[in-house]
C-alpha positions as CSV (number, residue, x, y, z in Angstrom):
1,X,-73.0,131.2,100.9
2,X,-70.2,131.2,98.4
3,X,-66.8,130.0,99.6
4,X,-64.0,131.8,99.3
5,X,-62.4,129.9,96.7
6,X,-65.3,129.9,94.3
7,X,-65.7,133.9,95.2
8,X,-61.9,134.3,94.1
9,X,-62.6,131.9,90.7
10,X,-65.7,134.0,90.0
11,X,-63.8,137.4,90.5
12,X,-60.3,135.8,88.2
13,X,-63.2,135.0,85.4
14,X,-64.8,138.6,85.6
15,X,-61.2,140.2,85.3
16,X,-60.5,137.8,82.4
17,X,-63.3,138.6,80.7
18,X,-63.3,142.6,81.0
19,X,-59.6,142.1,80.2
20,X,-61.0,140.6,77.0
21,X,-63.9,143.0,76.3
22,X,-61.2,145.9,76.4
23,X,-59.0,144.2,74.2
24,X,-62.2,144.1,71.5
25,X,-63.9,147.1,73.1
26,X,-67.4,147.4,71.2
27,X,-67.7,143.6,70.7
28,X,-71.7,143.3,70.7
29,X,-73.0,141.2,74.1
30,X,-75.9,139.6,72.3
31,X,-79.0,138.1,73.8
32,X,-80.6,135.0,74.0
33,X,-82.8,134.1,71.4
34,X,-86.1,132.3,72.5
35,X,-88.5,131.0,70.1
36,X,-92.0,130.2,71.6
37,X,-94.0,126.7,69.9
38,X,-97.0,128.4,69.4
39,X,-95.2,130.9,66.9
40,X,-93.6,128.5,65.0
41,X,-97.1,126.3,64.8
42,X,-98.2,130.3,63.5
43,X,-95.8,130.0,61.0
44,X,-95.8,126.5,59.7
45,X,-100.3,127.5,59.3
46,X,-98.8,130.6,57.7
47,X,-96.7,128.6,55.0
48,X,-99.7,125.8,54.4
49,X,-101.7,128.7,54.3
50,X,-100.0,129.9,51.2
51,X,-99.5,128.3,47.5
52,X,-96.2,130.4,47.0
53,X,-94.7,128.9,50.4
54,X,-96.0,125.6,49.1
55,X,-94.5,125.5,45.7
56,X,-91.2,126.7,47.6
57,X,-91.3,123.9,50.0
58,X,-91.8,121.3,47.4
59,X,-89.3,122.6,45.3
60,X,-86.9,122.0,48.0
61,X,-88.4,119.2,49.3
62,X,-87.9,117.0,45.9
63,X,-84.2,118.9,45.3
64,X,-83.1,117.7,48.6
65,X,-84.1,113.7,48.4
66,X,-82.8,113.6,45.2
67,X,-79.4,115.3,46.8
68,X,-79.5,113.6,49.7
69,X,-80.0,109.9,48.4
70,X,-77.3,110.6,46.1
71,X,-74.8,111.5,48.9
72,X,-75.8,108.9,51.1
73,X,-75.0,106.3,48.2
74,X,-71.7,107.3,48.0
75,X,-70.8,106.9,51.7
76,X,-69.0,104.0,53.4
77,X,-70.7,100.7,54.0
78,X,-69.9,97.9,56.0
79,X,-68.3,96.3,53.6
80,X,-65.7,99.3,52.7
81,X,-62.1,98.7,53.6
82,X,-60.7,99.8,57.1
83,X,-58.3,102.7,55.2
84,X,-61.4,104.1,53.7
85,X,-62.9,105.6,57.1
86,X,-59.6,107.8,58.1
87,X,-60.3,106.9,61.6
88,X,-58.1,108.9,63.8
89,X,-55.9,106.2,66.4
90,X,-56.1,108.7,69.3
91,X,-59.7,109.3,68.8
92,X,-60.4,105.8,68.7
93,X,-58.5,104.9,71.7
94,X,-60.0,108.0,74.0
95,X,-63.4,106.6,72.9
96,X,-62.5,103.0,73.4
97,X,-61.6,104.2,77.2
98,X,-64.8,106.6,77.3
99,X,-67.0,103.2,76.6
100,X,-65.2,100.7,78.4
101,X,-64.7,98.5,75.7
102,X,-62.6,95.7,75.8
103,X,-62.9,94.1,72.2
104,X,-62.0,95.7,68.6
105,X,-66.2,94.4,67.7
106,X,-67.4,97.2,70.2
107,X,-65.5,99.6,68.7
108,X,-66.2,98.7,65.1
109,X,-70.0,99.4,65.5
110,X,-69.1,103.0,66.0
111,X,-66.7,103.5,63.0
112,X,-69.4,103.9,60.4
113,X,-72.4,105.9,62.1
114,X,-69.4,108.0,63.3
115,X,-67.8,108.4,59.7
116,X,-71.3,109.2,58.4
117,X,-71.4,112.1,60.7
118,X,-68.2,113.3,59.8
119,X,-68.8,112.9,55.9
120,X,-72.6,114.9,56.4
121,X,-71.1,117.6,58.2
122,X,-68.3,118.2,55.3
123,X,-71.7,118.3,52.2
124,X,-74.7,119.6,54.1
125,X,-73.5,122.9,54.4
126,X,-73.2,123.5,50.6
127,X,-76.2,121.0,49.9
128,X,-78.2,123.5,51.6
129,X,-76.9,126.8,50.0
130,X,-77.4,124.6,46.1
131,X,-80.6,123.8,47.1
132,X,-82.1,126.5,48.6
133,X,-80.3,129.8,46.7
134,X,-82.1,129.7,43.6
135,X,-85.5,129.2,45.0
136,X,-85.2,132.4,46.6
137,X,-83.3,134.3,43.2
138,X,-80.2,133.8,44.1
139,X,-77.9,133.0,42.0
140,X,-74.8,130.1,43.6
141,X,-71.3,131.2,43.0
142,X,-69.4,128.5,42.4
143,X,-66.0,128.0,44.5
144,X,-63.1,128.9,42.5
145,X,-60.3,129.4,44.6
146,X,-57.8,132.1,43.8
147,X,-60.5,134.3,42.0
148,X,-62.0,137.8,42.7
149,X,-65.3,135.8,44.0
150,X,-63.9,133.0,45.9
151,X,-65.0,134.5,49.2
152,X,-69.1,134.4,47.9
153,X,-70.8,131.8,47.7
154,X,-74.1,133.5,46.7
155,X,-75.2,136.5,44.9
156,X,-78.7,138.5,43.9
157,X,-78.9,141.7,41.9
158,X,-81.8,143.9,43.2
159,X,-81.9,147.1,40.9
160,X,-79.5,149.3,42.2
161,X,-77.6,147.1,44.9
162,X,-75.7,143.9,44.5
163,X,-76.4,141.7,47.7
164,X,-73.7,139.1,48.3
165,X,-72.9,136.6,50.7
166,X,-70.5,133.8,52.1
167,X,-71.9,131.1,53.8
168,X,-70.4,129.3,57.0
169,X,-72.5,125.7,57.7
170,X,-72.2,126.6,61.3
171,X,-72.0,129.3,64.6
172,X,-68.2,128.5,65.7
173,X,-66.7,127.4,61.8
174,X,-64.8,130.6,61.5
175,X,-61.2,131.3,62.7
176,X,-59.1,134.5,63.4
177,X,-57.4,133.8,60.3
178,X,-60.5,133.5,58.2
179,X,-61.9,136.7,59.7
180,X,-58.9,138.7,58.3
181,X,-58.6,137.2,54.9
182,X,-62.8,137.8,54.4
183,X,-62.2,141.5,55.6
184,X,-59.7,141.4,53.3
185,X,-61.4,140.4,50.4
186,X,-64.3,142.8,50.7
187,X,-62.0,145.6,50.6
188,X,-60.1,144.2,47.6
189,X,-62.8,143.2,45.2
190,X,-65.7,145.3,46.5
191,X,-65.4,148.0,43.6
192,X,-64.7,145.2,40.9
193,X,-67.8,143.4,41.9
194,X,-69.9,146.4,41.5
195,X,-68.3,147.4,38.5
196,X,-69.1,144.3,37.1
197,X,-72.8,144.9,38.1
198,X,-73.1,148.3,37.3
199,X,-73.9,149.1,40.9
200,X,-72.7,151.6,43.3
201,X,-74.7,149.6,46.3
202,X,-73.6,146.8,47.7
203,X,-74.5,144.7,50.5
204,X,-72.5,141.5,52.5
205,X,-73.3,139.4,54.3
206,X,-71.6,137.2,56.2
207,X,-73.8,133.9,56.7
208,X,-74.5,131.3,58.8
209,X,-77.3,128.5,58.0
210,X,-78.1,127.9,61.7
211,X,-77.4,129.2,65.2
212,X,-77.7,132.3,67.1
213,X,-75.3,135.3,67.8
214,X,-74.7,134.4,71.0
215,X,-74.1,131.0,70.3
216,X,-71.3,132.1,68.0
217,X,-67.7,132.5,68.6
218,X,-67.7,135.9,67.9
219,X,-65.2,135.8,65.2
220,X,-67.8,136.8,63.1
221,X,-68.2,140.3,64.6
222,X,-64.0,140.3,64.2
223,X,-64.5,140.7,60.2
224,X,-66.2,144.1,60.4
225,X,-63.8,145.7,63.2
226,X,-60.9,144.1,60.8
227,X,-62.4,146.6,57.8
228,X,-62.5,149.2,60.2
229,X,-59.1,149.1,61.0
230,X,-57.6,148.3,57.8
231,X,-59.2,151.1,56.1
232,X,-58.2,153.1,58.6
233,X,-54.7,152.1,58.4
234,X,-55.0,152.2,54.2
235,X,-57.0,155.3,54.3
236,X,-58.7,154.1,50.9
237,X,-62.8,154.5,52.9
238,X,-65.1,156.3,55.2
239,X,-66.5,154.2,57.6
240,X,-70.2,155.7,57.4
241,X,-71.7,153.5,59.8
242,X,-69.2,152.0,62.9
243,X,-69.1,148.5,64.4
244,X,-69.2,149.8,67.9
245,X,-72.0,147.3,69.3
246,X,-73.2,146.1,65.8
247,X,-73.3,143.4,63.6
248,X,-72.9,146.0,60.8
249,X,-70.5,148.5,59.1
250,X,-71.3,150.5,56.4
251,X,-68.1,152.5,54.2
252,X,-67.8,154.2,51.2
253,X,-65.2,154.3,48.7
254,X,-65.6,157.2,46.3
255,X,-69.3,156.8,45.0
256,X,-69.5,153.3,46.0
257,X,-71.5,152.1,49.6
258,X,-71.0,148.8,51.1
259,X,-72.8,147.4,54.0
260,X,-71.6,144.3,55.6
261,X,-73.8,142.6,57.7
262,X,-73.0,139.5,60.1
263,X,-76.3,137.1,59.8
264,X,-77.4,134.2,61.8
265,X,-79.6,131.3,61.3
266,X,-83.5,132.7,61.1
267,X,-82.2,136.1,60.5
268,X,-80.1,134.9,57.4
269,X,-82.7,133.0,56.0
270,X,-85.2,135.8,55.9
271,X,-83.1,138.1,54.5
272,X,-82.1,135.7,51.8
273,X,-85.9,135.4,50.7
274,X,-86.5,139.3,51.9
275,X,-89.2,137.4,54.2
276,X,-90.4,135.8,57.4
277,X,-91.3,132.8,56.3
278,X,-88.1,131.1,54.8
279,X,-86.8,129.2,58.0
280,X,-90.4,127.7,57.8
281,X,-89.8,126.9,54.2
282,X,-86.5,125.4,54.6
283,X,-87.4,123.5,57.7
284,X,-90.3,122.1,56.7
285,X,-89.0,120.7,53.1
286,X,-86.3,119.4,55.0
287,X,-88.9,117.1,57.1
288,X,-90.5,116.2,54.3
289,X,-87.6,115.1,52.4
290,X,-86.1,113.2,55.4
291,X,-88.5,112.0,58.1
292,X,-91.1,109.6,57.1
293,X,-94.6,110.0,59.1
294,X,-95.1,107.4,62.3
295,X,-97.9,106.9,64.8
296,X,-95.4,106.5,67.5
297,X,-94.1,110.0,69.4
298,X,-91.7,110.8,72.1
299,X,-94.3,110.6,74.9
300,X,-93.1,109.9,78.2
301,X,-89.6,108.1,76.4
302,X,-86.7,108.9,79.2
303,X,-84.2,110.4,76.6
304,X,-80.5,110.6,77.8
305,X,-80.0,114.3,76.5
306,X,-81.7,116.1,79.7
307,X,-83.9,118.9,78.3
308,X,-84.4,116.5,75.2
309,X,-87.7,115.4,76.1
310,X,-88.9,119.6,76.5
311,X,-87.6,120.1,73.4
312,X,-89.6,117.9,71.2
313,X,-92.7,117.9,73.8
314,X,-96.1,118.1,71.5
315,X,-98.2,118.8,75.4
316,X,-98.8,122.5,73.8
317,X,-99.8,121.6,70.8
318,X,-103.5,121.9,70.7
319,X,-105.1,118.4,69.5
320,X,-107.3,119.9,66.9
321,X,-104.1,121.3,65.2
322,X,-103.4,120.1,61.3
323,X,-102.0,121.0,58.4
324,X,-101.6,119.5,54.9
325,X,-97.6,119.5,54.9
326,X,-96.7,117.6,57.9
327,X,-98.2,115.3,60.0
328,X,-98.5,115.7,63.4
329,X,-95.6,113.0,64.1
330,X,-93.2,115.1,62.7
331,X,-93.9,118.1,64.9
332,X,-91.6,116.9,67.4
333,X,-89.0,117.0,64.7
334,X,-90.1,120.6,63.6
335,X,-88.7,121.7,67.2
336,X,-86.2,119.7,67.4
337,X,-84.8,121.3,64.2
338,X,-86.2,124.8,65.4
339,X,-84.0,124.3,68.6
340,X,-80.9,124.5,66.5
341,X,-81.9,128.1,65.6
342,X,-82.6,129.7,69.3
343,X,-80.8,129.9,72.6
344,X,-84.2,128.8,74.0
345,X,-87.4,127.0,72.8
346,X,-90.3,127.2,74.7
């Protein structure tokens, strides 16, 4: 039986949040995402099934070592200097009270892995976008701030559209700020990009390498219904298609049509190679590049993380499965990635 006091939180939250949907009315309520083992075994038979995937994943898998060992060379060590790690005092001391640590030779065994993180999190985004881009035709935009394309970060010319896109490395990287200025830009530079390509198509999207709509902070969405309403307030464009409940708008402006799409994760990645199998691509080179085969597996090892252990479980994976491009060790890492992409994995 609820108490009263939880029944009065519950109701608060449910005002709260239709207070919120009405101040964003038409903000999408996406679903979960599940993604089911057995499909992604499908797909990884699909892509050892095929030379094309194959090339592609070795392409990438060689691009990314090569990256990779070059970034991790220029990290840290333990012999760098105390200033070099930008260690943040009132992080340090939360932690040092989180662990119970008494000595500054606890704490200092977390400075580096920790610093590692940070630096990884800052480079794999655009590691990712320079590695994988051209393998799929695209062409990388480099960042010049300032500049008519300092919003892309990627760019294909298909015929008669221009597709275009700006990368986020993550679901919750964007702010309310950023949202505007990219709504912005897309207005202002849309018909001087397709000038420049001869085009009177174009279609945005707006990125992210992994993650799920509903995992996302829904500033995303906020770009589209901020086009919306500044070209309403400019009158400068129809808006053909509306963002009522979409991820999508479509205007025109005179002769010219852009689409801009908000992507996800597995839904980015497909559209970037205009198929199904790219996630597969990308997280398979990735493996390769990055975990070395082992005879040992998770088995019955208590992890910490709860659900951990169902995550990377190989008990559905039949024992006659194989492929050529990873070994059955580094299945459990194939979910563990793949989790990163759903709401669910199953």
């Amino acid at each position: 039986m609820t108490s009263p006091r939880l029944a009065e939180g519950l109701r608060r939250c449910n005002v709260l949040e239709d207070l919120k949907m009405a101040r964003h009315a038409g903000l999408p309520r996406p679903s979960a995402l599940h993604l089911r083992k057995q499909n992604l075994l499908e797909q990884l038979m699909a892509v050892d099934n095929s030379s094309e995937s194959k090339r592609r994943v070795l392409a990438m898998e060689n691009d990314f070592r090569s990256r990779i060992s070059t970034h991790v060379n220029s990290l840290p060590t333990v012999q760098a200097e105390f200033s070099k790690f930008n260690t943040n005092p009132f992080v340090l001391m939360f932690h040092c009270f989180n662990k119970g640590y008494r000595c500054i030779r606890e704490i200092e065994q977390d400075i580096l892995p920790a610093k590692v993180f940070m630096s990884m999190e800052t480079s794999s985004g655009r590691m990712v976008e320079t590695v994988a881009l051209p393998v799929y035709d695209w062409n990388v935009v480099p960042s010049e701030m300032h500049s008519t394309e300092s919003v892309l970060d990627g760019k294909q010319l298909l015929e008669d559209e221009l597709r275009l896109a700006t990368l986020k490395s993550g679901p919750r990287c964007l702010n309310d700020e950023m949202s505007k200025d990219i709504a912005d830009d897309i207005i202002s530079n849309c018909r001087g990009w397709a000038e420049s390509a001869a085009v009177e198509r174009i279609d945005f999207t707006y990125g992210v390498l992994y993650g799920t709509k509903k995992r996302s902070n829904k500033k995303d969405w906020h770009i589209l219904r901020n086009i919306r309403e500044k070209l309403e307030r400019l009158g400068s464009g129809t808006i053909v298609v509306d963002t009522s409940n979409r991820w999508q708008c479509v205007f025109t402006m005179d002769s010219l049509q852009v689409t801009v799409t908000v992507r996800i994760g597995i839904e980015l990645w497909n559209h970037i190679a205009n198929h199904d199998l790219a996630f597969m691509e990308i997280c398979t080179a990735l493996i390769r590049a990055c975990v070395t085969p082992s005879d040992a597996q998770a088995g019955d090892h208590q992890f910490s993380i709860v659900d951990l252990h169902d995550i990377v479980s190989l008990q559905t994976v039949p024992s006659d499965f194989n492929v050529s491009i990873l070994q059955r060790s580094q299945l459990e890492w194939l979910f563990f990635f793949a989790s990163h992409f759903c709401d669910e994995i199953e």
